[in-house]
Biopython code that builds the backbone (N, CA, C, O; Angstrom):
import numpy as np
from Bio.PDB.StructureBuilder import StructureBuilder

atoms = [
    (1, "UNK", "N", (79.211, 64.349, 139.480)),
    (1, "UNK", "CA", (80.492, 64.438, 138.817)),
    (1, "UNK", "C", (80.440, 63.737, 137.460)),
    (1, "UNK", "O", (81.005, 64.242, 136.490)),
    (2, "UNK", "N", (79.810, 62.647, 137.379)),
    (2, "UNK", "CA", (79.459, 61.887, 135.879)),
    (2, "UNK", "C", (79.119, 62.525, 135.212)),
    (2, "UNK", "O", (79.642, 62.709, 134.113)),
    (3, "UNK", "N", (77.873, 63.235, 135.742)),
    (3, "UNK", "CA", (77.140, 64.333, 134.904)),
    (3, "UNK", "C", (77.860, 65.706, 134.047)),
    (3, "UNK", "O", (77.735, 66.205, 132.929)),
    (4, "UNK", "N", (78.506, 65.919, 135.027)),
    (4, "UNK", "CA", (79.504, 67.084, 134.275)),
    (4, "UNK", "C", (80.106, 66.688, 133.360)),
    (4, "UNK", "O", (79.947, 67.214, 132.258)),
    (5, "UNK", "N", (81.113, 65.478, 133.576)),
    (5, "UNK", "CA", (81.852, 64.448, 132.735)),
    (5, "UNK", "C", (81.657, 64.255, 131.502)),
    (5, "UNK", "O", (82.455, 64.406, 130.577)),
    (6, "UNK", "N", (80.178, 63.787, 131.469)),
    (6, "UNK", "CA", (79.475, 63.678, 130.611)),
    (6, "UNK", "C", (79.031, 64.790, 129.632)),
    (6, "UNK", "O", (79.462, 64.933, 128.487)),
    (7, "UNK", "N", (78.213, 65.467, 130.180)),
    (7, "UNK", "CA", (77.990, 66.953, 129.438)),
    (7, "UNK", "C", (79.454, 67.690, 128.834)),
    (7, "UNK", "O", (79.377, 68.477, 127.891)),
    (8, "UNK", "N", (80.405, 67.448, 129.291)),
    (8, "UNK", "CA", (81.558, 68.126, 128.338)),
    (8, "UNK", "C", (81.637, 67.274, 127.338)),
    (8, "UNK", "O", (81.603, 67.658, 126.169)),
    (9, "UNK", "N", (81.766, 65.873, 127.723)),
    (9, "UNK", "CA", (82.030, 65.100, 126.399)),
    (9, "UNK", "C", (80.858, 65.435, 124.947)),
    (9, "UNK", "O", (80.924, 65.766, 123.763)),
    (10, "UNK", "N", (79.936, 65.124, 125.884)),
    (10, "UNK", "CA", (79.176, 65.528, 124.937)),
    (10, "UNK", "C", (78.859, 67.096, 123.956)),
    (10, "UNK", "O", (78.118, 66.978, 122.980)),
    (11, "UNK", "N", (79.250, 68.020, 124.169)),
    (11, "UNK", "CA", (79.079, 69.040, 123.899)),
    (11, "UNK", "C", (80.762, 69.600, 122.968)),
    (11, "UNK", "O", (80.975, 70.538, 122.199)),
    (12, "UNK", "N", (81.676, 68.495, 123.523)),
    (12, "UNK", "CA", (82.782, 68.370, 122.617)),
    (12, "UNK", "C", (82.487, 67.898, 121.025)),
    (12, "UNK", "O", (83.108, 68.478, 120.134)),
    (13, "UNK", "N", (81.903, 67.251, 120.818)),
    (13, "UNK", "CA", (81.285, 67.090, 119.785)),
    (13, "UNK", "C", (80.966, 68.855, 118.850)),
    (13, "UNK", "O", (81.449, 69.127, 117.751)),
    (14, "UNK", "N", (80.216, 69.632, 119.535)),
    (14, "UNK", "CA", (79.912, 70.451, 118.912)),
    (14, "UNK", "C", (81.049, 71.520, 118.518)),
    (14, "UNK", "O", (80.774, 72.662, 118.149)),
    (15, "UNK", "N", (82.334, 71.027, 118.637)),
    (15, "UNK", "CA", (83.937, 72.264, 118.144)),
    (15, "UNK", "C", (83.679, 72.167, 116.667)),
    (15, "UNK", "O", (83.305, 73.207, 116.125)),
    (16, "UNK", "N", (83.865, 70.707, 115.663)),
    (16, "UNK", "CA", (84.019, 70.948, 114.700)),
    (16, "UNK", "C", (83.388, 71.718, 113.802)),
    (16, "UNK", "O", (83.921, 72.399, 112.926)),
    (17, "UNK", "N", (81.728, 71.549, 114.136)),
    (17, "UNK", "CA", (80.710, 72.601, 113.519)),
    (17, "UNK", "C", (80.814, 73.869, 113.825)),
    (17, "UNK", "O", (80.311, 74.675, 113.043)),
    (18, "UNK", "N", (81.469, 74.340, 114.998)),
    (18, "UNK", "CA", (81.276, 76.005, 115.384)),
    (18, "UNK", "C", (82.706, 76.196, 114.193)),
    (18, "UNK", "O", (82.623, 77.089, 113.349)),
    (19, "UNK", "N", (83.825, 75.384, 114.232)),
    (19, "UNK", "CA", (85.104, 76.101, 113.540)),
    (19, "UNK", "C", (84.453, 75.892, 112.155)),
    (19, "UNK", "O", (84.705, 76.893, 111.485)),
    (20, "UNK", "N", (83.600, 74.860, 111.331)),
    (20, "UNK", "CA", (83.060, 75.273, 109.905)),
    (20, "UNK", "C", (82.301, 76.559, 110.221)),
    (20, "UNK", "O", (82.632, 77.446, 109.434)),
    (21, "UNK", "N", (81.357, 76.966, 111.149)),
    (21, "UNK", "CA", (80.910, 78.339, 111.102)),
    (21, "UNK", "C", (81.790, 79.149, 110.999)),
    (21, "UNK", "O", (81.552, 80.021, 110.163)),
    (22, "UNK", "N", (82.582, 79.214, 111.434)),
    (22, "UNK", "CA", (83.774, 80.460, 111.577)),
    (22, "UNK", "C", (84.623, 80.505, 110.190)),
    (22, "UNK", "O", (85.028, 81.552, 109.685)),
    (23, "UNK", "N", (84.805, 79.336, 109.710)),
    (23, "UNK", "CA", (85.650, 79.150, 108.814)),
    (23, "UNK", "C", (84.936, 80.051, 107.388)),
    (23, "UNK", "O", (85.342, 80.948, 106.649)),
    (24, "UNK", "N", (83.698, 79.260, 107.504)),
    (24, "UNK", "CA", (82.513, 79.996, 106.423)),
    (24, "UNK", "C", (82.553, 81.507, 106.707)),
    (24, "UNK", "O", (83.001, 82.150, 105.758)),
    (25, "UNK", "N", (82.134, 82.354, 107.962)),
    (25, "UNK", "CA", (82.517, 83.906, 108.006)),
    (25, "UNK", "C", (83.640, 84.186, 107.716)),
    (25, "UNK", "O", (83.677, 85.230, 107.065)),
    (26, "UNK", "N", (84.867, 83.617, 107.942)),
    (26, "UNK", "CA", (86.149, 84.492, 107.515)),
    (26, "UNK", "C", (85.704, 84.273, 106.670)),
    (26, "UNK", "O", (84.651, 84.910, 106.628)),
    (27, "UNK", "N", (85.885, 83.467, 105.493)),
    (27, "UNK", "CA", (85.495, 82.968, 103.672)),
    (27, "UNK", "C", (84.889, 84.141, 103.062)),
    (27, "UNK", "O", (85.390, 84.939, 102.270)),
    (28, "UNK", "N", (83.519, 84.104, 103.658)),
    (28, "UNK", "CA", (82.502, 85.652, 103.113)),
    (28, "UNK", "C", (82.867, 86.940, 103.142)),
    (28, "UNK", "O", (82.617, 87.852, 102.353)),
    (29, "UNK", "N", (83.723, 86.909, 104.515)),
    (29, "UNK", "CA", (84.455, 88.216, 105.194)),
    (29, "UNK", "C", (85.343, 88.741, 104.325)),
    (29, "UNK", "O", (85.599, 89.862, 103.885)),
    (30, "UNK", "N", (85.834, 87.402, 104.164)),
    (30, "UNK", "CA", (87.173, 88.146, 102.936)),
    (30, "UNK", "C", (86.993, 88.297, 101.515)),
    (30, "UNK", "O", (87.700, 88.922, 100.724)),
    (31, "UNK", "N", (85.989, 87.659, 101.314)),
    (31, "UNK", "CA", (85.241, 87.948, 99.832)),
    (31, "UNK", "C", (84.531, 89.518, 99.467)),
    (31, "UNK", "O", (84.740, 90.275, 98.519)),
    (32, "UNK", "N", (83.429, 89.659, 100.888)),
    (32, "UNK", "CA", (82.961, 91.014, 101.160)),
    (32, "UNK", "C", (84.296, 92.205, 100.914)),
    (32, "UNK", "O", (84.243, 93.076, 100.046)),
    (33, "UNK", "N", (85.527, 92.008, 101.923)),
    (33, "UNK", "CA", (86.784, 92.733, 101.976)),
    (33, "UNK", "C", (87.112, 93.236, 100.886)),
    (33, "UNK", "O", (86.994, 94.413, 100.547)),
    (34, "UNK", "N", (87.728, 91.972, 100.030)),
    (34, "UNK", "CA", (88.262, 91.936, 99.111)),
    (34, "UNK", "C", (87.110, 92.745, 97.747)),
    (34, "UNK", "O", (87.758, 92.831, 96.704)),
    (35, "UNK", "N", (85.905, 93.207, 97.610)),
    (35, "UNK", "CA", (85.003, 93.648, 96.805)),
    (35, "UNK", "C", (85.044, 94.868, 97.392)),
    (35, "UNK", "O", (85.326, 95.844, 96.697)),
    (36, "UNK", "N", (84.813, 94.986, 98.544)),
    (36, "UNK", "CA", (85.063, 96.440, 99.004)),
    (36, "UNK", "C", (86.230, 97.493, 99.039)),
    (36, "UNK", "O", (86.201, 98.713, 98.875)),
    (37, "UNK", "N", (87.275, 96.622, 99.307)),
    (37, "UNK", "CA", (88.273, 97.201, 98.794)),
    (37, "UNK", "C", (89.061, 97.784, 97.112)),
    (37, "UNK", "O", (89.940, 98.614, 96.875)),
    (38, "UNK", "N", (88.245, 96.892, 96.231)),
    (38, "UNK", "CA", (88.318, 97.290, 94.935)),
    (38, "UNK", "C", (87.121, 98.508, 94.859)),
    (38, "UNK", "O", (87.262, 99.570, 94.253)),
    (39, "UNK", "N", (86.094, 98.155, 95.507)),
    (39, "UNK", "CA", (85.340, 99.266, 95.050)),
    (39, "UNK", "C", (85.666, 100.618, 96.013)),
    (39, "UNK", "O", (84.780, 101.441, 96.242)),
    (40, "UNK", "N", (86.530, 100.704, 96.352)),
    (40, "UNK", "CA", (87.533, 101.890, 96.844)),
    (40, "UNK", "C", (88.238, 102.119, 96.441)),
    (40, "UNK", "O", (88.553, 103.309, 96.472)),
    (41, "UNK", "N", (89.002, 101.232, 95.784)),
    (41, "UNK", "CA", (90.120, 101.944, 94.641)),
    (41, "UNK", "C", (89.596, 102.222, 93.331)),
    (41, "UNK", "O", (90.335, 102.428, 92.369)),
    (42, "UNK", "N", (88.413, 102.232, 93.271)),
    (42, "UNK", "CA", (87.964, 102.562, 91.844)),
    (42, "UNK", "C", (86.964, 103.769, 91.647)),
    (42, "UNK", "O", (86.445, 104.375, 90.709)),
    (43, "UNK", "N", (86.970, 103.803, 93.331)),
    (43, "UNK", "CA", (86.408, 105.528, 93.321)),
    (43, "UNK", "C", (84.990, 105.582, 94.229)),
    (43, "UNK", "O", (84.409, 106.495, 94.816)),
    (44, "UNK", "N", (84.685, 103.920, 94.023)),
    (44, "UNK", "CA", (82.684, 104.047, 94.757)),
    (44, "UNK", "C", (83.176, 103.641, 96.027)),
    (44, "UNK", "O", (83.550, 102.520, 96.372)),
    (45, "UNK", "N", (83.117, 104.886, 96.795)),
    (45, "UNK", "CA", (83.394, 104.793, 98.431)),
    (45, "UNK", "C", (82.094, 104.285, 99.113)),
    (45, "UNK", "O", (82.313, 103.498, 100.034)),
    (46, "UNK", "N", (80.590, 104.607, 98.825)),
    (46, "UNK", "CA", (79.405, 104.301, 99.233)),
    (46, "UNK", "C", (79.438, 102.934, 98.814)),
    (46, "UNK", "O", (79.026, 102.225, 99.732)),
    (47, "UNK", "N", (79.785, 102.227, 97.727)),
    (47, "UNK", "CA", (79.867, 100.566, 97.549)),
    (47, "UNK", "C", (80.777, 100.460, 98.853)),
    (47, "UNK", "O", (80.137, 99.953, 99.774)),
    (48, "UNK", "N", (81.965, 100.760, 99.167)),
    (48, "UNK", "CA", (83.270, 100.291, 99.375)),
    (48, "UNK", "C", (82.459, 100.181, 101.142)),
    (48, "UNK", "O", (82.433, 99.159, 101.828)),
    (49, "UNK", "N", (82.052, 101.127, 101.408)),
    (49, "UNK", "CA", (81.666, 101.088, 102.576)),
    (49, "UNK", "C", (80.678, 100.284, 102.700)),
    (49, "UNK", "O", (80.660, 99.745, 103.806)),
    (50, "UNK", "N", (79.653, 99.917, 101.849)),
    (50, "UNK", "CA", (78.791, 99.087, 102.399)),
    (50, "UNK", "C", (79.052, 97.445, 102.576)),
    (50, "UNK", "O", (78.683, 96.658, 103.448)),
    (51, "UNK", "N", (79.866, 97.272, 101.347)),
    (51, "UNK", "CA", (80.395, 95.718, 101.599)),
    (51, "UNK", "C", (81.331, 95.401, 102.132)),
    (51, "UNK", "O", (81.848, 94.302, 101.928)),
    (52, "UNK", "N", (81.908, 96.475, 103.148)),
    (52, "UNK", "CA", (83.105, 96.316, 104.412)),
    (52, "UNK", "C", (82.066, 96.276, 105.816)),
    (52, "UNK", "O", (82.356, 95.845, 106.932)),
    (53, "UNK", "N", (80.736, 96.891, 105.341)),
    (53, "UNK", "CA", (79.684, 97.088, 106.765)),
    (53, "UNK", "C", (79.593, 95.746, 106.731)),
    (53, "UNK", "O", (79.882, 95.208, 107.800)),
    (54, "UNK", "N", (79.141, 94.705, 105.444)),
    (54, "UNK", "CA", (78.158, 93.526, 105.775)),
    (54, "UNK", "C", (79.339, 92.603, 105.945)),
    (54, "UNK", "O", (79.073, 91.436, 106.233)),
    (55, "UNK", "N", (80.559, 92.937, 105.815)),
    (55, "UNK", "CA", (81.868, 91.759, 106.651)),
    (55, "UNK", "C", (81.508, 92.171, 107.431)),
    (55, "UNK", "O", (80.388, 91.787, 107.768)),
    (56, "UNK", "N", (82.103, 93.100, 108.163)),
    (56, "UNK", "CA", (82.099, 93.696, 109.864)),
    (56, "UNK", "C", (80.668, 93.005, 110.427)),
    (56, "UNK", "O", (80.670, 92.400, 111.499)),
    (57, "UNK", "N", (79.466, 93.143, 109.628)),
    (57, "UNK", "CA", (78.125, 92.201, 110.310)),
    (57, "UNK", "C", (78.472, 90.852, 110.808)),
    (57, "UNK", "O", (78.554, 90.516, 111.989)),
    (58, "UNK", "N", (78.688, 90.033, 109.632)),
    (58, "UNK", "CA", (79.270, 88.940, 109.958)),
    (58, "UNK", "C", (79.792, 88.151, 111.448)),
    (58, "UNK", "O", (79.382, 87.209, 112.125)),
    (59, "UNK", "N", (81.061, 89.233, 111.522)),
    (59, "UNK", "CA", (81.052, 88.959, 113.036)),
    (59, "UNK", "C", (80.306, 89.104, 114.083)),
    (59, "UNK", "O", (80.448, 88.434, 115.106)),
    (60, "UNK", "N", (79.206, 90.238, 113.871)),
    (60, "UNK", "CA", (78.250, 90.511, 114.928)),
    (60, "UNK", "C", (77.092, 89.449, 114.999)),
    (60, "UNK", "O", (76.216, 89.839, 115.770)),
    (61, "UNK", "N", (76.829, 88.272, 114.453)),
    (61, "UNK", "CA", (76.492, 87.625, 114.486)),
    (61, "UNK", "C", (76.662, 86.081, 114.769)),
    (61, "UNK", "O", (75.692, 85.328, 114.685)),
]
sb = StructureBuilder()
sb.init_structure("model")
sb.init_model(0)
sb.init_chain("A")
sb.init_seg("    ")
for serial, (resi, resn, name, xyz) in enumerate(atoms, 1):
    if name == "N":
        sb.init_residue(resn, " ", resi, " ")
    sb.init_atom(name, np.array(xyz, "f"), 0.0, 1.0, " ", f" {name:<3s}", serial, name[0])
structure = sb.get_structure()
């Protein structure tokens, strides 16, 4: 039972670094978005699509 105890505490430690990971993908995500979406309103659908693919990656990783 310590052991378990223990191992959560310890592994609590590791929230703040996973939410900077996450924080950093939305960041890129919406940077990627936000480029892709201009390059759809400006006519380059093959840009627009590719830098909406490498957000959407993002999460798959």
């Amino acid at each position: 039972m310590i052991f378990v105890i223990f191992a959560s505490s310890a592994f609590a430690g590791s929230c703040p670094m996973m939410a900077k990971n996450i924080d950093a993908k939305i960041k890129e995500a919406q940077k990627l978005r936000d480029a892709g979406m201009k390059a759809h309103e400006s006519g380059d659908h093959a840009k627009s699509e590719e830098l909406l693919n490498q957000a959407l990656e993002l999460f798959k990783s």
